[in-house]
SELUM-17351 format. One record per residue (C-alpha): x, y, z. Coordinates in steps of 0.25 Angstrom, whole numbers, plus 2048, in hexadecimal, padded with zeros to 3 digits. Example, Ala and Ser with C-alpha at 12.3 -4.5 7.8 and 13.67 -1.06 7.14 Angstrom:
<sites>
8317EE81F/8377FC81D/
</sites>
This chain:
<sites>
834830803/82C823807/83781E811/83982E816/82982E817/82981E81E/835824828/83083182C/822833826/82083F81B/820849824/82C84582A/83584281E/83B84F818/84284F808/85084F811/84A841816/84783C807/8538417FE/85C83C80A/85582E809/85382E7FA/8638337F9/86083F7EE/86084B7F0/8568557F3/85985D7E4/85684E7E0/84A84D7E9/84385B7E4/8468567D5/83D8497D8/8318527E2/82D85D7E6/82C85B7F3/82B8517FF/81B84F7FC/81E84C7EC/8288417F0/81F83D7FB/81683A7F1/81F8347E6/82282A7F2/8138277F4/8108247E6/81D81B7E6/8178147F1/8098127EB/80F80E7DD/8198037E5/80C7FD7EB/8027FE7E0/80E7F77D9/80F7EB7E4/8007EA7E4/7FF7E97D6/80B7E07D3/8057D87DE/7F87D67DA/7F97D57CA/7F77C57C6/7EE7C27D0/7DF7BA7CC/7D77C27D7/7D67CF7DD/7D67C97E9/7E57C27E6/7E87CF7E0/7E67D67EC/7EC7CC7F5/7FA7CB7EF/7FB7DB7EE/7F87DD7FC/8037D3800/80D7D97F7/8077E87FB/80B7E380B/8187DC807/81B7EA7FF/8177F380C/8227E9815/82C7EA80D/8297FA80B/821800817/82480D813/81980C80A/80F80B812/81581781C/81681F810/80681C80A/800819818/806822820/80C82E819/80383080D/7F8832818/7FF83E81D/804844811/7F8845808/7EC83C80C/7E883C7FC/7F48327FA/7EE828801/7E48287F8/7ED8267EE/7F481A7F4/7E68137F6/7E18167E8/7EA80C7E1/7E78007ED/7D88037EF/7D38047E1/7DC7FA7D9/7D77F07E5/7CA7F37E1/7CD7F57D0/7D47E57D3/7C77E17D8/7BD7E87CF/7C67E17C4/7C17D37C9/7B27D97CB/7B17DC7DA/7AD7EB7DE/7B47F37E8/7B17F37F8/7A67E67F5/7AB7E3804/7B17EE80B/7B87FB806/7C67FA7FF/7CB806804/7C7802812/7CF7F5810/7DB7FD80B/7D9808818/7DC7FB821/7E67F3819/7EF80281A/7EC803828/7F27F582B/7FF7F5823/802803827/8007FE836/80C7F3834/8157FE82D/813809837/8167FF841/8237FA83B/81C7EB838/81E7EC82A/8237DD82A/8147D982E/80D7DF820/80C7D4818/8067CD824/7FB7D7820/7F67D2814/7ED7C9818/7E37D5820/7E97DF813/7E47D5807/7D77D1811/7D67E1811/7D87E4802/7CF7D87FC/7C37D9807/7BD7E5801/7BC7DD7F2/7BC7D07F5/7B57CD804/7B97C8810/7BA7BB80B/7C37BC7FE/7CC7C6809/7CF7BC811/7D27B1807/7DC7BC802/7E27C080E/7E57B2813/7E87A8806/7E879A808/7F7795804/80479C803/8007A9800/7F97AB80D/8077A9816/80C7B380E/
</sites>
């Protein structure tokens, strides 16, 4: 369903599209949904859950929130290069399809962001609103995938971690983040 949906969109893709690219059958299909909006919807959480697996794998063993949160939006942005079905499917698709998704999908970024931070005793949107940030950081990945320039993602991660440590830490903290002195900071 994801590579149908990154192909064709939702709309276009039909189950002949699916069980002809998954190599079952459609008996095999209707035993696993019920229809194309319930795998839709298996593959969108199966998305979600790859990323909220990279984030957190990223991100655990780190001192700061800020570090934290720099080291998973590098690997979220390596992730999205390797796999830029995933945003097609989250950022463009689960638009279309049922707006509430969306909802979904920022639900585990936005608020474990601001849980990470809390933890270490800084309130939520101190300098500017998380969900803001988050608004923007979608915008510019899903800019380079729709135009083919997934290669250039993890050349985002300097505006992506500014974006995502601005609204706890300040400008300040952002930019130390998003530009490390050292290796880190070539890549």
């Amino acid at each position: 369903m994801v590579a149908c949906c990154a192909e064709t969109t939702y709309a276009g893709t039909t189950i002949a599209d699916v069980v002809s690219r998954a190599a079952v059958s459609r008996t095999t299909f209707y035993k696993l949904f019920n229809d194309k909006r319930d795998c839709f919807d298996a593959a969108v959480t199966q998305c979600i859950d790859k990323i909220a697996t990279t984030l957190a794998t990223a991100a655990a063993g780190h001192d700061s929130p800020a570090e934290a949160t720099r080291h998973g939006a590098r690997a979220l942005l390596e992730l999205l290069a390797a796999e830029p079905e995933l945003v097609l499917i989250l950022g463009g698709d689960v638009v279309g399809v049922d707006p509430q998704l969306v909802d979904r999908y920022s639900t585990f970024t936005v608020p474990a962001l601001e849980a990470m931070w809390e933890e270490a005793g800084v309130p939520p949107g101190r300098h500017l609103s998380p969900g803001l940030a988050f608004g923007r950081a979608q915008l510019l990945v899903f800019r380079e995938v729709a135009a083919g320039r997934t290669e250039r993602l993890p050349a985002l991660a300097p505006d992506i971690v500014y974006l995502a440590i601005a609204p706890f830490a300040g400008h300040e903290e952002a930019l130390r983040q998003a530009w490390p002195a050292g290796a880190e900071a070539a890549g």
